[in-house]
N, C-alpha and C positions, 0 to 999 in steps of 0.2 A: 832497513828493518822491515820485517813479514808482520803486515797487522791480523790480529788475529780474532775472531766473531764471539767463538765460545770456547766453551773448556774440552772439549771432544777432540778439536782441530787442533789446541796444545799441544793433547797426549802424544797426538798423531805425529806432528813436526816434530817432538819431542823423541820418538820412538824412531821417525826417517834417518833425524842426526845422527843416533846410536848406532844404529845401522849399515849408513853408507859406509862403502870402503873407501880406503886412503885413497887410494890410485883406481883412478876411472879404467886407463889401460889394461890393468888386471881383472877386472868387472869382466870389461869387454870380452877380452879373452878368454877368461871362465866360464864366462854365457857362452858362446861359443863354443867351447869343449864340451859343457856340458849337454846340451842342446843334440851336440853330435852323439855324443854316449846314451842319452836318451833317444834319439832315433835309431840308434844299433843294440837296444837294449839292455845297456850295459850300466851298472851303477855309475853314479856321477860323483862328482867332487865335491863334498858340502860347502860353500861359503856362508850360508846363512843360519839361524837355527832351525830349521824345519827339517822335518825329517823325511828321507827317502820312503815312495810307495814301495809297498811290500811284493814281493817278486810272487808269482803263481802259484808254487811250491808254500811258501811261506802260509799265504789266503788258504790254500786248502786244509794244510796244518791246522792253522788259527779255525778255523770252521769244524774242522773233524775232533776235535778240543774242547770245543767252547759254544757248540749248537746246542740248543735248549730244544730243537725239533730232532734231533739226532739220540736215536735211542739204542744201546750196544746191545747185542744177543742175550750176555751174560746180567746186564739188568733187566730184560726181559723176562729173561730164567728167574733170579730171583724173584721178582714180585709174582712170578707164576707160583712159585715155592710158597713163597708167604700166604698166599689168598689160600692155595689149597690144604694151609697149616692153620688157617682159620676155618677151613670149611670143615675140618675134621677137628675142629676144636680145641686145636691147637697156637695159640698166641706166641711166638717167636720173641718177645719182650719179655717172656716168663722164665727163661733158657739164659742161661751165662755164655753157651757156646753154640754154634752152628752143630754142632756134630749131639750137644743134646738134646735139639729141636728136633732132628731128622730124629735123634731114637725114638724121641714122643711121639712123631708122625709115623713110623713106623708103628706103632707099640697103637695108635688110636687105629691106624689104618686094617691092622690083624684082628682090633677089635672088631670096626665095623662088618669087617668081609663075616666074621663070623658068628654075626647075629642072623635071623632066618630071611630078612627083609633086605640083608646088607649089600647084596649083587646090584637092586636096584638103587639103593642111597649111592653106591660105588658110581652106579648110570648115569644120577640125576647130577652129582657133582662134578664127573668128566663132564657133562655136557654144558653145566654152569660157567665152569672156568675157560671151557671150549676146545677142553683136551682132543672131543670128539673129529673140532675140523682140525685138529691139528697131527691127527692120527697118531695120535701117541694114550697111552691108559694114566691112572692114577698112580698105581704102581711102578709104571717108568718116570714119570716125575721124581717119585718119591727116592727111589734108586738116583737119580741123578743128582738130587739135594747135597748129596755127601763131598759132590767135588764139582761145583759149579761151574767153572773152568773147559772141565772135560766136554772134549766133540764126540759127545753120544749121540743116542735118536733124538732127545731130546732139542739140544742145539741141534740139528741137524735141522727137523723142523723148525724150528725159528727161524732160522736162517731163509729157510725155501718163502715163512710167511714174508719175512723181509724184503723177498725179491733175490738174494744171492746165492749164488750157487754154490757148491762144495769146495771150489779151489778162493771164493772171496774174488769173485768178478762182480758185477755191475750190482750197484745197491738202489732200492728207492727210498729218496728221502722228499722229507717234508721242508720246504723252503718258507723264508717269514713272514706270507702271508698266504701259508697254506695250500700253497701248490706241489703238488708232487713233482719229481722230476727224477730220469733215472742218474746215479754218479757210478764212474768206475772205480773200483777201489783199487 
C-alpha cells in the first residue's frame, strides 16, 4: 500500500490510476508512433484527453477572428461614418436604418455647404476626423455610408492607412503587447 502525506497527492494517485492504460506495450508503442507523427508533423493518435496543438493554419484563423488588436477596414469605415454623423449633427441611434442616417447626413451635409461660412465648417470637420491625411473629402465619406462594404476611395484609403495594398497583401498589425508587426494576408 502507497502511504499518502496529504490530500493533493490522493487526487493525484487517484487521477494516475484513471489514466494509465491496460497494457503498458500499447503505451509504448503509441508513444512511439506518436512521437514519430509529431516529428514529421503530422497529427497523432490521441490516447489521453488532451487535446492536439492547433496546426499554423488553424492559429492564424483563431487570431484573424478573435484579436482585439485586429481592426477590419469596414469597422474602420463605420466608426469613420458615425463620428462624421455626429460632427454634422447627426446621432446614428435616432435612425431605425443605415440607409435613413446616410439621408440625414446627406440632408445636414447640403445644409451646412450651404450656409456662407459652410466651406470652412466642411474644412475644419474633414480635418477633425482626419479625412484631410486621408485624402479623401466629407462628401466621399458620405457617399460611401450607403454601402459600406464597397471598394471605393474610401476603403481604398483605409486600407493604404492600414499598410495593405489593393490586391490584400502584407498587413500591419498590432500584437498583445503592442508591437507592430508586418502579417501577410
Amino acid at each position: 500500500m502507497t502511504s499518502i502525506s496529504s490530500t493533493n497527492e490522493a487526487a493525484l494517485l487517484i487521477l494516475q490510476q484513471t489514466v494509465s492504460p491496460v497494457n503498458s506495450s500499447e503505451t509504448k508503442k503509441s508513444d512511439g508512433d506518436n512521437l514519430v507523427a509529431i516529428a514529421h508533423g503530422q497529427p497523432t493518435r490521441q490516447t489521453s484527453g488532451m487535446t492536439p496543438q492547433p496546426t499554423a493554419a488553424q492559429s492564424k484563423i483563431s487570431e484573424s477572428l478573435f484579436s482585439v488588436n485586429d481592426r477590419s477596414v469596414t469597422q474602420m469605415k463605420l466608426d469613420l461614418i458615425d463620428r462624421a454623423g455626429e460632427a454634422l449633427g447627426v446621432k446614428k441611434s435616432d435612425y431605425a436604418s443605415m440607409d435613413e442616417f446616410v439621408a440625414a447626413m446627406k440632408k445636414a451635409f447640403s445644409d451646412l455647404k450651404s450656409k456662407p461660412d459652410g466651406q470652412q465648417a466642411i474644412a475644419k470637420i474633414e480635418r477633425d476626423l482626419g479625412l484631410d491625411k486621408l485624402g479623401i473629402s466629407l462628401d466621399d465619406l458620405i457617399n460611401s455610408a450607403g454601402d459600406p462594404d464597397k471598394n471605393d476611395k474610401v476603403t481604398q484609403a483605409l486600407k493604404k492607412q492600414l499598410g495593405e495594398d489593393a490586391e490584400g497583401g502584407s498587413v500591419l498589425r498590432q500584437d498583445e503587447i503592442g508591437r507592430y508587426r508586418v502579417v501577410s494576408a
